[in-house]
Backbone of each chain as nested JSON, in Angstrom:
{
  "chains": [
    {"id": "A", "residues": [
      {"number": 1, "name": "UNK", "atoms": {"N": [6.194, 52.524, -6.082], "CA": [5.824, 52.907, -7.449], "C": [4.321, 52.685, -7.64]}},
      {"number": 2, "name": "UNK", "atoms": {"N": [3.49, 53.493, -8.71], "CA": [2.625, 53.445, -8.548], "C": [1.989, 52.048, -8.939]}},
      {"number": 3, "name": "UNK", "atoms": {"N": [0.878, 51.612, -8.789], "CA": [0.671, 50.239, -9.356], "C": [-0.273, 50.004, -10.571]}},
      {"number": 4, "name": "UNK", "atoms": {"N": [-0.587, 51.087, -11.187], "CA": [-1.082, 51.198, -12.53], "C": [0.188, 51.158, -13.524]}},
      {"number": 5, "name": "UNK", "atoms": {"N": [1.588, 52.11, -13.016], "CA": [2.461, 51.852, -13.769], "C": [3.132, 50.567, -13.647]}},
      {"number": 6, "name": "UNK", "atoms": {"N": [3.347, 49.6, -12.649], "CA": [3.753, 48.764, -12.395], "C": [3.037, 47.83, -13.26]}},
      {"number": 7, "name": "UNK", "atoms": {"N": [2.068, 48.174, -13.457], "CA": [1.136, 46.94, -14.31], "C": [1.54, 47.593, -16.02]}},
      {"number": 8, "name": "UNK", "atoms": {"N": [1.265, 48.419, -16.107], "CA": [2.204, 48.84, -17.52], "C": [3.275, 48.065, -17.838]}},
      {"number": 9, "name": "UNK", "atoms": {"N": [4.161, 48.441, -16.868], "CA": [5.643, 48.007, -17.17], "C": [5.655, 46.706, -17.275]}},
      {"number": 10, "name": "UNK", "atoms": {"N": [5.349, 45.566, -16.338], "CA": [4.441, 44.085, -16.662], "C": [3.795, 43.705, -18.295]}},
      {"number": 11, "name": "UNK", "atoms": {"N": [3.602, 44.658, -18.633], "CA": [2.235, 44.022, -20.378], "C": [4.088, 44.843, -20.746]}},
      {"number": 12, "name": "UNK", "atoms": {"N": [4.086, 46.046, -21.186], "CA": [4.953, 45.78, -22.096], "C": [6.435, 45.0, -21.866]}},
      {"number": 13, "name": "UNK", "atoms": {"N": [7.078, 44.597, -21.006], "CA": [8.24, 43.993, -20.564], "C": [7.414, 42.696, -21.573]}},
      {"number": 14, "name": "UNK", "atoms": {"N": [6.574, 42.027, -21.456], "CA": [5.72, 40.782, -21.837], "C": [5.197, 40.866, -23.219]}},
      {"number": 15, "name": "UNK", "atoms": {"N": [4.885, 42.149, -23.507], "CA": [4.907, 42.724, -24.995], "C": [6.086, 42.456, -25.904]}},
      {"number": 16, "name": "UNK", "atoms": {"N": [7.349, 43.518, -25.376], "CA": [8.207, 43.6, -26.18], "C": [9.743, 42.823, -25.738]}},
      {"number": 17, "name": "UNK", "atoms": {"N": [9.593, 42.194, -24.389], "CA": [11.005, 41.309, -24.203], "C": [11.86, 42.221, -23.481]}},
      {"number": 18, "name": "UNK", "atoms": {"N": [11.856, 41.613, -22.312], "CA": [12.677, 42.133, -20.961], "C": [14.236, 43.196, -21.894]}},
      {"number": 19, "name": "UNK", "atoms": {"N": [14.519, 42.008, -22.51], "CA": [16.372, 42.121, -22.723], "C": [16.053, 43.562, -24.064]}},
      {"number": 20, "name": "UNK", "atoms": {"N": [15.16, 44.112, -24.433], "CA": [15.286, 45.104, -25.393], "C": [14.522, 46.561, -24.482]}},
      {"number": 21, "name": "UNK", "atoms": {"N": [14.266, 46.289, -23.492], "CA": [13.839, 47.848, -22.582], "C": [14.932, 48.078, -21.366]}},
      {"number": 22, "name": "UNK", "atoms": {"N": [14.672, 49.409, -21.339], "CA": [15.224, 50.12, -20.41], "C": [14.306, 51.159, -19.359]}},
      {"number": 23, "name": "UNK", "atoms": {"N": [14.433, 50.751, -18.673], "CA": [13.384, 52.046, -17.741], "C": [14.547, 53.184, -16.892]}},
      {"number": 24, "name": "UNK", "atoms": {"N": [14.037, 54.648, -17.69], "CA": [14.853, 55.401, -16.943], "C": [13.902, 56.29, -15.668]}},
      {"number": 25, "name": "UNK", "atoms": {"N": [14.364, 56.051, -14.592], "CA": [13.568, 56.878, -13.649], "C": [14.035, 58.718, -13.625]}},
      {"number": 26, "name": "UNK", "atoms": {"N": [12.702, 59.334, -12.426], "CA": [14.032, 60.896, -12.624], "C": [13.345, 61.031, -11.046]}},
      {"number": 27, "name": "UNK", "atoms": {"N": [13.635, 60.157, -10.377], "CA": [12.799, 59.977, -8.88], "C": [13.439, 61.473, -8.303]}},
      {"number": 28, "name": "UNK", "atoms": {"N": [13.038, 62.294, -7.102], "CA": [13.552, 63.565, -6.998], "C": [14.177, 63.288, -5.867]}},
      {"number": 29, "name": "UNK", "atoms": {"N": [14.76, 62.211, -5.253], "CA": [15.46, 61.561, -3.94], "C": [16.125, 60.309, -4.085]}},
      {"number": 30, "name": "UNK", "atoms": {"N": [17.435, 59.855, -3.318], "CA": [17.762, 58.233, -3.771], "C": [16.634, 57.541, -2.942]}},
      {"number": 31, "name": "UNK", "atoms": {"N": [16.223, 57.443, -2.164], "CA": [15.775, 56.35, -1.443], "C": [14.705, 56.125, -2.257]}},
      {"number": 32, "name": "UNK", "atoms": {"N": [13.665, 56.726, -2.68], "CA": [12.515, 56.29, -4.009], "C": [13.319, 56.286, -4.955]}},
      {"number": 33, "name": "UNK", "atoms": {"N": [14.396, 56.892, -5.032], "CA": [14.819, 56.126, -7.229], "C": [14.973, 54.713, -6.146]}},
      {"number": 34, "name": "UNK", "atoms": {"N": [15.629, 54.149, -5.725], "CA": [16.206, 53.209, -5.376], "C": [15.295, 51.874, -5.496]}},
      {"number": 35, "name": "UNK", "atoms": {"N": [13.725, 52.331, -4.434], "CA": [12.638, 51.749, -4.357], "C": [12.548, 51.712, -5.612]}},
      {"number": 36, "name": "UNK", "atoms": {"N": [11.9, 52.323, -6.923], "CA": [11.892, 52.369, -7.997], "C": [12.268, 51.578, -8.993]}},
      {"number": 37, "name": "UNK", "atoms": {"N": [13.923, 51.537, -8.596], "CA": [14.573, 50.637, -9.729], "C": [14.782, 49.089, -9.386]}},
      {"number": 38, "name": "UNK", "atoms": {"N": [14.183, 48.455, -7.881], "CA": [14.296, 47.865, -7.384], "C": [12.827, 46.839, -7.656]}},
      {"number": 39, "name": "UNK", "atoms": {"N": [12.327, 47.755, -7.852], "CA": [11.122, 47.246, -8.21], "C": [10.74, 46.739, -9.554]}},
      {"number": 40, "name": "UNK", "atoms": {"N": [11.173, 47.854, -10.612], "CA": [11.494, 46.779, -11.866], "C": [12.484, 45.956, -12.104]}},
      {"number": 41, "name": "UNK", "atoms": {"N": [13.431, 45.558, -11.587], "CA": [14.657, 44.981, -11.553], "C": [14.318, 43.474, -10.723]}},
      {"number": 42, "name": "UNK", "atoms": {"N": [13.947, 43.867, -9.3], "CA": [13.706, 42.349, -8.35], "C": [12.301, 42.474, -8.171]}},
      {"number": 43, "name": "UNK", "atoms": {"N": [11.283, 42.997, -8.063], "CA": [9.821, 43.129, -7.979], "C": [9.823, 43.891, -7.091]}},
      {"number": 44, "name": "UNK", "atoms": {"N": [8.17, 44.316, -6.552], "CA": [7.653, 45.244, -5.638], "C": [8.262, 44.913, -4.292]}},
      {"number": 45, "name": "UNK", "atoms": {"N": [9.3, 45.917, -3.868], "CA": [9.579, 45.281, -2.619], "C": [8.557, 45.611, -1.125]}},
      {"number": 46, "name": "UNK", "atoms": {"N": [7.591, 46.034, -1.474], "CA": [6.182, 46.439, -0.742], "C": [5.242, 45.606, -0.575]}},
      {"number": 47, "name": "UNK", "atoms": {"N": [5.419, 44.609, -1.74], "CA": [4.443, 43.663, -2.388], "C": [3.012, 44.09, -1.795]}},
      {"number": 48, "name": "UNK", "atoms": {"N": [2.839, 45.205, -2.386], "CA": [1.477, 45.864, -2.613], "C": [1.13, 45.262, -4.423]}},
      {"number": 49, "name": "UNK", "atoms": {"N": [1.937, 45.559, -5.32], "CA": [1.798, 45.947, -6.217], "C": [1.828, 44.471, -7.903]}},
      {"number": 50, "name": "UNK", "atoms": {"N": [1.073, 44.777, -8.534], "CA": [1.466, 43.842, -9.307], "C": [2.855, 43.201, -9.954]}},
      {"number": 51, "name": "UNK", "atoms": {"N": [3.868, 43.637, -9.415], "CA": [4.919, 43.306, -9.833], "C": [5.669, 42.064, -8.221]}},
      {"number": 52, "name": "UNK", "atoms": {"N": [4.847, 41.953, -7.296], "CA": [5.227, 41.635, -5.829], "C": [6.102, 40.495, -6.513]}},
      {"number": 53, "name": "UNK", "atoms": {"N": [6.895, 39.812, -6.305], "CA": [7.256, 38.491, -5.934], "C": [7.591, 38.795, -7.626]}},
      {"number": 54, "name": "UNK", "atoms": {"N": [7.789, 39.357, -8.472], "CA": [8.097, 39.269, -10.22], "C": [9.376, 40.091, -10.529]}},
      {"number": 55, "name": "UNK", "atoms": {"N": [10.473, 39.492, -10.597], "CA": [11.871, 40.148, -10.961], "C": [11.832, 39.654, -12.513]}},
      {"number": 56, "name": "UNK", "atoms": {"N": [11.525, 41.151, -12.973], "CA": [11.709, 41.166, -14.045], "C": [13.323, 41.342, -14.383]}},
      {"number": 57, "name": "UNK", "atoms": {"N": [13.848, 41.881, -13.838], "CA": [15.242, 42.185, -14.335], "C": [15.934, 43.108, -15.467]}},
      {"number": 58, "name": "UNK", "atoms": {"N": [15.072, 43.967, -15.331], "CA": [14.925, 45.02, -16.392], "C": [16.037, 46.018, -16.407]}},
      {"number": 59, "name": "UNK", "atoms": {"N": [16.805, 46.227, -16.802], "CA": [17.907, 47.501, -17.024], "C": [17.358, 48.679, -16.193]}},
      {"number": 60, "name": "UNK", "atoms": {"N": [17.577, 49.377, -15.389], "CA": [17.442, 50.644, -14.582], "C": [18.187, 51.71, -14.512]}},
      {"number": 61, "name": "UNK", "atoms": {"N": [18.17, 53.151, -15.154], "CA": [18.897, 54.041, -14.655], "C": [18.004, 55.095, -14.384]}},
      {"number": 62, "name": "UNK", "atoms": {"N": [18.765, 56.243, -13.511], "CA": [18.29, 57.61, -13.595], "C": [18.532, 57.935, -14.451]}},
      {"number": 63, "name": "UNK", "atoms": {"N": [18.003, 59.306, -14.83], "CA": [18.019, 60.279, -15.654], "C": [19.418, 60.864, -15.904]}},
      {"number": 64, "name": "UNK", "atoms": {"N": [20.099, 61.17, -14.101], "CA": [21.215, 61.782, -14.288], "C": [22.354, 60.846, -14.867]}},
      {"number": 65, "name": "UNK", "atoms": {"N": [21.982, 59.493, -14.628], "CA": [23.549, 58.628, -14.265], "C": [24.178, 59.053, -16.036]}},
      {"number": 66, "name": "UNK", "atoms": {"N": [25.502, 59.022, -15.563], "CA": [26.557, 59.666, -17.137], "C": [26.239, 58.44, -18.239]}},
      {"number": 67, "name": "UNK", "atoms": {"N": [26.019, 57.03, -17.852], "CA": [25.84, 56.412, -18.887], "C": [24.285, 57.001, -19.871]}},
      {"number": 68, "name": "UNK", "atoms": {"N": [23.196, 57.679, -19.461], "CA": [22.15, 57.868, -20.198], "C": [22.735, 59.539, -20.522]}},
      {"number": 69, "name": "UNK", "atoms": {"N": [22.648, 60.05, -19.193], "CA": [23.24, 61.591, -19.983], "C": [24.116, 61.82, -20.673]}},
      {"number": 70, "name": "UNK", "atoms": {"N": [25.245, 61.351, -20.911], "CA": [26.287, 61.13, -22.099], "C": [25.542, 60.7, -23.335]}},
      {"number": 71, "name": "UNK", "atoms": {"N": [24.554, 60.047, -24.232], "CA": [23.911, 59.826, -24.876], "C": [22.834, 60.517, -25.52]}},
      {"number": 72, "name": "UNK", "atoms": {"N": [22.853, 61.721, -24.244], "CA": [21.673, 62.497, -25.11], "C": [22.162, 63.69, -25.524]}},
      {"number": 73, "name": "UNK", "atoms": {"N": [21.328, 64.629, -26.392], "CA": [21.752, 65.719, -27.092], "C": [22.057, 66.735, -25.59]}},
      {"number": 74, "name": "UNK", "atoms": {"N": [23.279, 67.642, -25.669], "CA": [23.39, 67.921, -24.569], "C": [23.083, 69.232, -24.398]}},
      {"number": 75, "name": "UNK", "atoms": {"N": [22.551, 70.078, -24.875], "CA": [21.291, 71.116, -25.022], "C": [20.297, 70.539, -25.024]}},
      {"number": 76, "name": "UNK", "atoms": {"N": [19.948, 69.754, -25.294], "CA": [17.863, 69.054, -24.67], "C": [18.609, 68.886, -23.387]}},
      {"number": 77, "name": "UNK", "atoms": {"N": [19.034, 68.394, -22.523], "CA": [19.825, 67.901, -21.653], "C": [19.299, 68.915, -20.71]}},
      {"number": 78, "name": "UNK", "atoms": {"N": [20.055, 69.772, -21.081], "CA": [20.667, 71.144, -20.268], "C": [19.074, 72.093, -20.424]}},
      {"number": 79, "name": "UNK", "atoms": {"N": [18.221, 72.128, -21.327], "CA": [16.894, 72.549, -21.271], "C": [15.886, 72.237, -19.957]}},
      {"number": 80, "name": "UNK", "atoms": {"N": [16.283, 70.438, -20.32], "CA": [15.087, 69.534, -19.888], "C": [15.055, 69.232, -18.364]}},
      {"number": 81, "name": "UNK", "atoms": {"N": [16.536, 68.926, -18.082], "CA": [17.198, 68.892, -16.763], "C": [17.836, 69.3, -15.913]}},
      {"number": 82, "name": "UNK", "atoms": {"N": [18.929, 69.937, -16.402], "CA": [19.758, 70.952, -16.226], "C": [19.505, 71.476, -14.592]}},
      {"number": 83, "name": "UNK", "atoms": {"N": [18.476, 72.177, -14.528], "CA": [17.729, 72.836, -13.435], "C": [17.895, 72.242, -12.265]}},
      {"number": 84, "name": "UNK", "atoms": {"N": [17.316, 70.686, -12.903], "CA": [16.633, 69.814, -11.73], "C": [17.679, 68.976, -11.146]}},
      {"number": 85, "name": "UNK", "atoms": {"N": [18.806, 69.05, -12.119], "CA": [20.025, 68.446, -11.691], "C": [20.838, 68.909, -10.774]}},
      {"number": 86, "name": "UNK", "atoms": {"N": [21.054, 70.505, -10.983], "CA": [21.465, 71.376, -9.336], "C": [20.723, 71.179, -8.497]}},
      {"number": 87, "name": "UNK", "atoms": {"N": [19.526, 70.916, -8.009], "CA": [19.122, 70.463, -7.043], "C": [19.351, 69.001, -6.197]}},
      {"number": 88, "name": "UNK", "atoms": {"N": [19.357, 68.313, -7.253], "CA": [19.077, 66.799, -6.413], "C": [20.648, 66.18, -6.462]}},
      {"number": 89, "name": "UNK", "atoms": {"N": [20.835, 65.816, -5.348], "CA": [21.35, 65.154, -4.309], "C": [22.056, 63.672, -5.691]}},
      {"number": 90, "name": "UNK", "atoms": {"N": [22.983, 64.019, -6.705], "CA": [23.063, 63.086, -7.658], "C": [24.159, 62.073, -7.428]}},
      {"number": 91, "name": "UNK", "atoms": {"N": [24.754, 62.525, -6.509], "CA": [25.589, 61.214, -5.825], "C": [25.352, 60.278, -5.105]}},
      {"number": 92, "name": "UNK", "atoms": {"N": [24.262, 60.879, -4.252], "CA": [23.429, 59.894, -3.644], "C": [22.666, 58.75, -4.172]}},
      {"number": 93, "name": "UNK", "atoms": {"N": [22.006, 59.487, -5.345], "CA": [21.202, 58.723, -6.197], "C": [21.811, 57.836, -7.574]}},
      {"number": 94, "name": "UNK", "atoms": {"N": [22.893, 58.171, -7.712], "CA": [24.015, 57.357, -8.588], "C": [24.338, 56.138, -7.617]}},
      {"number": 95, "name": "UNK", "atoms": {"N": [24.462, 56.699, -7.046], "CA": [25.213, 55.548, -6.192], "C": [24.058, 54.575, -5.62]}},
      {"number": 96, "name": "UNK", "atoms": {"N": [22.873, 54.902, -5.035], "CA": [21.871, 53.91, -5.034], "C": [21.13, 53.161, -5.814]}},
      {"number": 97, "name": "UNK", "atoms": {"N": [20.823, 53.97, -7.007], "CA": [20.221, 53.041, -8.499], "C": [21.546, 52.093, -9.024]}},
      {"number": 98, "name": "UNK", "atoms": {"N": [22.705, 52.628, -8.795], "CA": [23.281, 51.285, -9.695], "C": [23.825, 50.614, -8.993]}},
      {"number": 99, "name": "UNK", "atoms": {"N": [23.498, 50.423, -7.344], "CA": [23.747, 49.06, -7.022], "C": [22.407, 48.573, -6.61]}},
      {"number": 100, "name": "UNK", "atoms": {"N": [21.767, 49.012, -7.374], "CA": [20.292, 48.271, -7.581], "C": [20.513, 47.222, -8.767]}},
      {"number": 101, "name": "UNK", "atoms": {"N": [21.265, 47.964, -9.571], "CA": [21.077, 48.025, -10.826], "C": [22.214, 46.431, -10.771]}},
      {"number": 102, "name": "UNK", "atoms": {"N": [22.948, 46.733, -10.009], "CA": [24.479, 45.654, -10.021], "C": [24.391, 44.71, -9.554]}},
      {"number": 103, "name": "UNK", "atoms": {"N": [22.99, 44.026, -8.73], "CA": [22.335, 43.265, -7.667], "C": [21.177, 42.41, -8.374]}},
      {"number": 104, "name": "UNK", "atoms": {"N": [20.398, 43.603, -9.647], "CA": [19.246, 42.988, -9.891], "C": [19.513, 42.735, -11.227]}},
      {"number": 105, "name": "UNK", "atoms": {"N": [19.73, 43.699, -12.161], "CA": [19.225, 43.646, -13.512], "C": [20.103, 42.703, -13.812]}},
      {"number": 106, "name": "UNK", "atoms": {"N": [19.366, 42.261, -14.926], "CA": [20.054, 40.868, -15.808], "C": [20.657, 41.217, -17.257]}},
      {"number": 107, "name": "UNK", "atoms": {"N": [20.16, 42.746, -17.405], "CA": [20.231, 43.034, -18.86], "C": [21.389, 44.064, -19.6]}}
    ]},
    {"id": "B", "residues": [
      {"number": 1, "name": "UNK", "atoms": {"N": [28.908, 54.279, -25.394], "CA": [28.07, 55.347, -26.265], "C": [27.092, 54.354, -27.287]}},
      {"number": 2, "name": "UNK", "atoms": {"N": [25.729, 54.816, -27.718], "CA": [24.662, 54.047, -28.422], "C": [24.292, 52.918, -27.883]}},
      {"number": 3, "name": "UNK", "atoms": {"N": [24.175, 53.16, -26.136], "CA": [23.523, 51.782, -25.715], "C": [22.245, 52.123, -25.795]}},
      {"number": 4, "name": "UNK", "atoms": {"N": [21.991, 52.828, -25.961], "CA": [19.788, 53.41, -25.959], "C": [19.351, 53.1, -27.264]}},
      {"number": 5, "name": "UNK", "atoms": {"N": [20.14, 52.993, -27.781], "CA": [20.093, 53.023, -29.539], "C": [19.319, 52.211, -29.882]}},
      {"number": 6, "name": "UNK", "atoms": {"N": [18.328, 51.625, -30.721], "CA": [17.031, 50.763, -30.635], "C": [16.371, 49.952, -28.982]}},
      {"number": 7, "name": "UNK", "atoms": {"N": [16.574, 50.66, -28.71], "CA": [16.252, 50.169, -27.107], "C": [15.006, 50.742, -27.08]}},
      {"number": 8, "name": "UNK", "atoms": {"N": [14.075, 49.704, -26.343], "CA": [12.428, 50.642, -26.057], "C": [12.799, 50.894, -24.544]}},
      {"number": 9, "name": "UNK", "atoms": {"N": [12.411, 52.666, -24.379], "CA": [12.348, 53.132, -23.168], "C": [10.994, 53.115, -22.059]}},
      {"number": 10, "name": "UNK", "atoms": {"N": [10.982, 53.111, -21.353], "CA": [9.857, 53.186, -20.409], "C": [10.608, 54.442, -19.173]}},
      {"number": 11, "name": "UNK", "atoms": {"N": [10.163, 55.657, -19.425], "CA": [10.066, 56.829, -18.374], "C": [9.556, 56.904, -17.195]}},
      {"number": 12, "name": "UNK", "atoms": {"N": [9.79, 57.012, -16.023], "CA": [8.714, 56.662, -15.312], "C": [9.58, 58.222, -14.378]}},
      {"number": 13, "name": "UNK", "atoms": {"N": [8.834, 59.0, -14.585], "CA": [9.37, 60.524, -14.306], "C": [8.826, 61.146, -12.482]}},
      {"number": 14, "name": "UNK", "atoms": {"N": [8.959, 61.96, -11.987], "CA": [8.9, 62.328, -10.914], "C": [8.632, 63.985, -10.739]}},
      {"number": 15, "name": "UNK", "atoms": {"N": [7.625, 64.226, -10.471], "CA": [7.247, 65.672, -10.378], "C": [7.842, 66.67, -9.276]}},
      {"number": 16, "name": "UNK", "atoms": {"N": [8.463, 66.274, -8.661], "CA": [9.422, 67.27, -7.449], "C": [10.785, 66.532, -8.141]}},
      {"number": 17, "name": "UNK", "atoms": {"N": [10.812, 65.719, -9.058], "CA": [12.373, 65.411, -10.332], "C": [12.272, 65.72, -11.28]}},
      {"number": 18, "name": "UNK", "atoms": {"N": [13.092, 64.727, -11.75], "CA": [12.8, 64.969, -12.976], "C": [11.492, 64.562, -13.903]}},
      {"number": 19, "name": "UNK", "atoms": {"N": [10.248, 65.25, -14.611], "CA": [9.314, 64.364, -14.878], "C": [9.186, 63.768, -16.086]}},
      {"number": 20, "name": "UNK", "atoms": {"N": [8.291, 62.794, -16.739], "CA": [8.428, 62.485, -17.621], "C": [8.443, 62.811, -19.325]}},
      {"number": 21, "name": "UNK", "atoms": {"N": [7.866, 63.875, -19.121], "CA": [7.807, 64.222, -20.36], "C": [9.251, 65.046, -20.633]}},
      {"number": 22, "name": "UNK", "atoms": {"N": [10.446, 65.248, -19.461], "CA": [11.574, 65.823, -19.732], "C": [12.393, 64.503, -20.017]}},
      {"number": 23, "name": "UNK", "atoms": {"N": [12.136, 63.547, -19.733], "CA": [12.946, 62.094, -20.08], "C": [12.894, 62.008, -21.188]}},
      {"number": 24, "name": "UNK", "atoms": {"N": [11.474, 61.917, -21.436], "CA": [11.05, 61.421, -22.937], "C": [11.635, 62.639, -24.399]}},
      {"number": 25, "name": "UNK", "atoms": {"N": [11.655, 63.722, -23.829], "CA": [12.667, 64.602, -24.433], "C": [14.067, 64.178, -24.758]}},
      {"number": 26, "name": "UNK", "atoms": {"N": [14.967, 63.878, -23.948], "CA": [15.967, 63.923, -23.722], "C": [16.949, 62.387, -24.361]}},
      {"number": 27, "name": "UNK", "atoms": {"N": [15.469, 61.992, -24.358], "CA": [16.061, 60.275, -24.782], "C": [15.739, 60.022, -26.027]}},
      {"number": 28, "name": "UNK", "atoms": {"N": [14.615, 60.681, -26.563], "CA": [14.183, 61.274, -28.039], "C": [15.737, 61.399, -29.01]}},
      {"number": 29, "name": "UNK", "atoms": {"N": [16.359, 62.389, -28.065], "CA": [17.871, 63.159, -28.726], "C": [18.753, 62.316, -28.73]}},
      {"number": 30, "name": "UNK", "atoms": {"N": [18.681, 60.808, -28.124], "CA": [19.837, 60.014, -27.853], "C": [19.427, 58.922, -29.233]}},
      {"number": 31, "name": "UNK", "atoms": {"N": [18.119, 59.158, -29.32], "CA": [17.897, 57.771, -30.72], "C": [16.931, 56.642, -29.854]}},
      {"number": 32, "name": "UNK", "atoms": {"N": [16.408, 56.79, -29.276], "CA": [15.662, 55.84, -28.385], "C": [14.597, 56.451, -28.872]}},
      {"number": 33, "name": "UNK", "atoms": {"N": [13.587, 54.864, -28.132], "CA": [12.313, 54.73, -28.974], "C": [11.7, 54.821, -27.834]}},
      {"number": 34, "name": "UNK", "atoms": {"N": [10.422, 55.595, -27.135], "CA": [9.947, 55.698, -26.091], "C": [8.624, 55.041, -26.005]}},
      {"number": 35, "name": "UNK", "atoms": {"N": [8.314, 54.383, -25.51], "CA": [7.141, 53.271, -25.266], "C": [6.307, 53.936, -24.484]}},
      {"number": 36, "name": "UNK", "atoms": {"N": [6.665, 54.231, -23.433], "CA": [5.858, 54.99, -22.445], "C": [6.158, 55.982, -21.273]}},
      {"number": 37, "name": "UNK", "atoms": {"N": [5.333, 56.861, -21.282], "CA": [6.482, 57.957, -20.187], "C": [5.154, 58.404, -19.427]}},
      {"number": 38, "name": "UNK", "atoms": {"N": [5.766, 58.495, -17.919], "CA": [4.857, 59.042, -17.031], "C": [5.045, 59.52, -15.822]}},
      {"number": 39, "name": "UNK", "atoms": {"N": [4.605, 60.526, -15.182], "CA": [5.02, 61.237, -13.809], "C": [4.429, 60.914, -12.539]}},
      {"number": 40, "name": "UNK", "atoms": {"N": [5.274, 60.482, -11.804], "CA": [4.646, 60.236, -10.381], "C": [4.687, 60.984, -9.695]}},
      {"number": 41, "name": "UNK", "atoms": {"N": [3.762, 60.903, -8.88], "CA": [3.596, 62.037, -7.727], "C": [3.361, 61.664, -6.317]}},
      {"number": 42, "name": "UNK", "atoms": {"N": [4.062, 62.213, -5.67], "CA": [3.757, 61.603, -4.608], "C": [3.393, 62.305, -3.308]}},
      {"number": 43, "name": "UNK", "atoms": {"N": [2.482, 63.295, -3.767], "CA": [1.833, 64.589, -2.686], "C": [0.266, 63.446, -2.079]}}
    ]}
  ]
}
């Protein structure tokens, strides 16, 4: 992840309190959502990045997983994503963010 | 259902994915409050 956003996500997690955010990724592969959610959840596992060695424990989903897409209007949905959702590989990536998600997050 | 519901979001979107400003759409429609949204790239 990049490490300007990583430092974002750091001030506001510290801003506004781990247990009231959610970070949704829309990574276009599991193995980076995975990296991704792994990284706000247990820290940079690269430890390049300002988050190295910092488990925040932050709530993580994709875009696709049914718990966030069930929630949204499902025409913005189908506008916004729709497309990008026949393409990508969403079992793969369900299945890797939330046992990121089942391992790390606290929230 | 209404777990986003006063929740602050952080987008962190993907340009060969989904990117961010389609998150920040989409989560808009669910009642979530979006803090920050942004697209990575990774060319």
């Amino acid at each position: 992840m990049d490490l300007e956003i990583q430092q974002r996500i750091k001030d506001l997690t510290e801003k506004h309190g781990a247990e009231n955010i959610v970070v949704v990724i829309g990574g276009a592969e599991a193995e980076a959502s995975g990296l991704s959610a792994e990284t706000v959840a247990a820290g940079d596992p690269t430890y390049a990045g300002p988050l190295a060695g910092i488990a925040l424990g932050l709530a993580v989903y994709h875009m696709v997983e049914p718990e966030i897409k069930d929630e949204c209007d499902a025409t913005v949905y189908d506008e916004q994503c729709g497309m990008m959702e026949m393409v990508l590989d969403v079992d793969a990536i369900i299945d890797e963010v939330s046992k990121v998600r089942k391992e790390f997050s606290k929230f | 259902m209404y777990m986003l519901q006063g929740k602050k979001i952080i987008a962190v979107g993907d340009r060969d994915g989904i990117p961010g400003p389609a998150i920040e759409e989409c989560l808009k429609s669910a009642g979530a409050e979006i803090i920050f949204a942004s697209t990575e790239c990774f060319v």
